[in-house]
C-alpha positions in Angstrom: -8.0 3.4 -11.9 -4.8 2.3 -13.6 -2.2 4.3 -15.4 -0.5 3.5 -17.8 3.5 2.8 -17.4 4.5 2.7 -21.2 6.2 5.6 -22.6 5.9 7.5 -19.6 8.9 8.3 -16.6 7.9 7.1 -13.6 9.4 10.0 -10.8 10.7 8.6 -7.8 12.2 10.0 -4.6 13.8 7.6 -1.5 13.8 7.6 2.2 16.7 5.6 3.8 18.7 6.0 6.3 21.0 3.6 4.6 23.6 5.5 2.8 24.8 2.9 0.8 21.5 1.8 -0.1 20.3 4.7 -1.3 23.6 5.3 -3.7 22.3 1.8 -5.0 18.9 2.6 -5.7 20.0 6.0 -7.3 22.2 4.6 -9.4 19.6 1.9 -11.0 17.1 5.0 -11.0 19.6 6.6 -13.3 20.7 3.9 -15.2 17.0 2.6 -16.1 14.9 3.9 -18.8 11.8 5.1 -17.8 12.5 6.2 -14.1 13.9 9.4 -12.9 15.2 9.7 -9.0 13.8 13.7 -7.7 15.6 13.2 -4.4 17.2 10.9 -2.1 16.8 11.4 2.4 18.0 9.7 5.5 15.2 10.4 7.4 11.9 11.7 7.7 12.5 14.8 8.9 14.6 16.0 5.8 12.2 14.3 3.6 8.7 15.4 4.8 9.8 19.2 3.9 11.0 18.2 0.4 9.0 15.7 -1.5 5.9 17.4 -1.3 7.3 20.3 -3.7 8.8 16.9 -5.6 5.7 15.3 -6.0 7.1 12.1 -7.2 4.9 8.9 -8.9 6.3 6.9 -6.1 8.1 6.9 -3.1 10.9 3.9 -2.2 10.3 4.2 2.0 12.1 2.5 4.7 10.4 1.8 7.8 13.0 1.9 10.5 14.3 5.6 10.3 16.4 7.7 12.9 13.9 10.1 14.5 10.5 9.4 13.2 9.8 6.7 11.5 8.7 5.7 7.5 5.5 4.7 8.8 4.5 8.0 10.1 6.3 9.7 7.1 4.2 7.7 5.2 0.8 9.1 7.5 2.0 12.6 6.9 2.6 12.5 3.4 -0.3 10.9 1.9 -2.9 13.3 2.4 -0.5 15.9 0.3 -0.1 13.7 -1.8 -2.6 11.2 -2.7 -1.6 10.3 -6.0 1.7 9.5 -4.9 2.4 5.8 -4.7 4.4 4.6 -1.4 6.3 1.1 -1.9 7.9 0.2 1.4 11.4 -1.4 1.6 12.1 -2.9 4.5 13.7 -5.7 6.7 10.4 -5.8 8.5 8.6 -8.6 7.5 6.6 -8.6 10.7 2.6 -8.8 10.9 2.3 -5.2 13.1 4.5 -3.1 10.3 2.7 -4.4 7.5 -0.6 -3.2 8.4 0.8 -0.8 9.8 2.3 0.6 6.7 -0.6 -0.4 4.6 -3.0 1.2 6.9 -1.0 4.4 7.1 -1.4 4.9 3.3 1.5 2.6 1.5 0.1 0.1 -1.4 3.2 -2.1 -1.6 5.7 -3.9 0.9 8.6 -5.4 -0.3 11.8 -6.8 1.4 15.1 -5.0 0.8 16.7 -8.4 -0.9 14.6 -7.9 -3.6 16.4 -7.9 -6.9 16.7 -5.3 -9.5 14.4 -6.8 -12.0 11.7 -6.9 -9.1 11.8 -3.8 -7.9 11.3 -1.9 -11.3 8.4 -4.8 -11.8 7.4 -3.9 -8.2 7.4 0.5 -8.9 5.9 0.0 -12.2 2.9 -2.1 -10.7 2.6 0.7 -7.9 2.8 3.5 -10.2 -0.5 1.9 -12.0 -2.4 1.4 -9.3 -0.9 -2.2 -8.3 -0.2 -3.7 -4.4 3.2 -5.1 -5.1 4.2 -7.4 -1.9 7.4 -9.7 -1.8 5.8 -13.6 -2.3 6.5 -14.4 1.8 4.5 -10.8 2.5 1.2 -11.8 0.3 1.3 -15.3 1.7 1.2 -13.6 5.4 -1.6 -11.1 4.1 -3.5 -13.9 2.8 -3.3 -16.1 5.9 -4.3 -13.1 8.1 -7.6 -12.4 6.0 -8.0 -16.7 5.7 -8.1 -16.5 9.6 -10.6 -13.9 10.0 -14.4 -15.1 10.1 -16.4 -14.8 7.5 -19.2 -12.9 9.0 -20.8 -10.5 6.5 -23.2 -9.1 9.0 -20.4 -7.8 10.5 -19.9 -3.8 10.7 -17.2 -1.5 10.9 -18.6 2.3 12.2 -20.2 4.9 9.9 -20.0 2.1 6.9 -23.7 0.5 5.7 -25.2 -3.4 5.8 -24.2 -3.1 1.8 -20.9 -1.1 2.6 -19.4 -3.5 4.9 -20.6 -6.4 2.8 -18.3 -5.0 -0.2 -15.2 -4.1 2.2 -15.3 -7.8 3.2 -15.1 -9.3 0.0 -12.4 -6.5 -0.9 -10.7 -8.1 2.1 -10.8 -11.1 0.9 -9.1 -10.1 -2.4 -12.6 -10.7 -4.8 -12.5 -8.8 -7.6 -15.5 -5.9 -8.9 -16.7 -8.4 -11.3 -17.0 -11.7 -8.5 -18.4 -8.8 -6.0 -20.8 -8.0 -8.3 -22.1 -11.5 -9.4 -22.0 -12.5 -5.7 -24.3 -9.4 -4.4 -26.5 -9.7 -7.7 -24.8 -5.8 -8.3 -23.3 -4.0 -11.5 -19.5 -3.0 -11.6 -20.4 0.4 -11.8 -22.4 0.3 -7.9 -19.4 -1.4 -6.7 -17.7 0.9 -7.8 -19.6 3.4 -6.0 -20.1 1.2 -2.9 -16.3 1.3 -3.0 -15.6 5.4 -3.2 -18.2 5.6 -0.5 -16.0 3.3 1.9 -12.8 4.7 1.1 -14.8 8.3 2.2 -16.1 7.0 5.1 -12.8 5.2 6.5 -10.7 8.4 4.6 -8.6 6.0 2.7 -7.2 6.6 -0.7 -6.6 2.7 -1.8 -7.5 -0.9 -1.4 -5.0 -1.9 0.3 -5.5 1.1 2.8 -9.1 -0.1 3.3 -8.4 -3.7 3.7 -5.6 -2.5 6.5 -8.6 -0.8 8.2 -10.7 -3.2 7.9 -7.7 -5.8 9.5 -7.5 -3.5 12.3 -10.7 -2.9 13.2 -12.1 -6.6 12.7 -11.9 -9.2 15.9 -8.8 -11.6 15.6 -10.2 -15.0 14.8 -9.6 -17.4 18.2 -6.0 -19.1 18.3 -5.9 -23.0 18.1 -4.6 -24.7 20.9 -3.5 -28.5 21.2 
């Protein structure tokens, strides 16, 4: 379900290690209307204590952290917070930390060169229930899920014939209304079909579903020659 962004502040809190960063992204927290900063940490360990009691709209999360790192902070905190939007900024543009993240319970990645104007775009498309990703991220996303076979026999554990059916088409970014038409369904049991899988795989998002389901598919065979 999406919220609505209009006339509302978006709460946000930051985990960084970067100093300098974080002053940054404070400072165009404070300066934008619409957005309020709860708290900004440099690392996991002084965050996981403190932005539960915040409970912020979204969470800014680095991935390479002193100590532990945002992807586990990200594992931690969902389940306390599962309203709570988690938009990774990273360096990382790497296949393993994307999933990773997204499969750990984050709905967007972005790069850290993103500009302003893209990363209030980028938090107020989380905050609604959007999967911001920086252009180069999506294209990777989409050429992993391109790759994989289209098999929709196959199963992923505990999930039904029907079940696995939907995830795969989630997977492959079709919308309710083109996995409807193609399973001759209504919205409304996709909609169902699509509560029961996040149960089942204990996922609180697409994104987090379609990270489980990259996971636990078989690579498609490399090319050679």
């Amino acid at each position: 379900m999406r919220r609505k962004t209009q006339n509302v502040t978006i709460t946000v809190s930051i985990v960084d290690d970067d100093e300098a960063a974080r002053r940054i992204l404070t400072d165009w927290l404070r300066h934008e209307q619409g957005f309020r900063c709860l708290g900004d940490y440099g690392s996991v360990e002084e965050a996981l204590p403190r932005i539960p009691d915040e409970k912020p709209g979204v969470v800014l999360m680095d991935i390479n952290l002193p100590g532990l790192s945002g992807i586990e902070c990200v594992r931690r905190l969902k389940p306390l917070l599962p309203a709570t939007q988690f938009l990774m900024l990273t360096v990382y543009k790497d296949d393993d930390n994307i999933f990773s993240a997204l499969a750990a319970g984050a709905s967007g990645y972005l790069l850290k060169r993103t500009s302003r104007e893209e990363l209030f775009t980028a938090i107020r498309s989380v905050y609604a229930g959007g999967s911001p990703m920086t252009s180069n991220i999506a294209r990777k996303v989409v050429q992993h899920f391109q790759a994989l076979p289209a098999s929709p026999s196959a199963r992923i554990d505990g999930l039904s014939p029907r079940e696995s059916e939907v995830l795969e088409l989630l997977a492959h970014g079709r919308m309710y209304k083109e996995i409807a038409n193609t399973l001759n369904i209504s919205i409304e049991t996709v909609g169902t079909y699509t509560r029961r899988i996040y149960e089942k795989l204990q996922v609180h998002s697409r994104s987090q579903a379609v990270a489980r389901y990259a996971q636990r598919r078989p690579a498609a065979p490399s090319r050679t020659g």
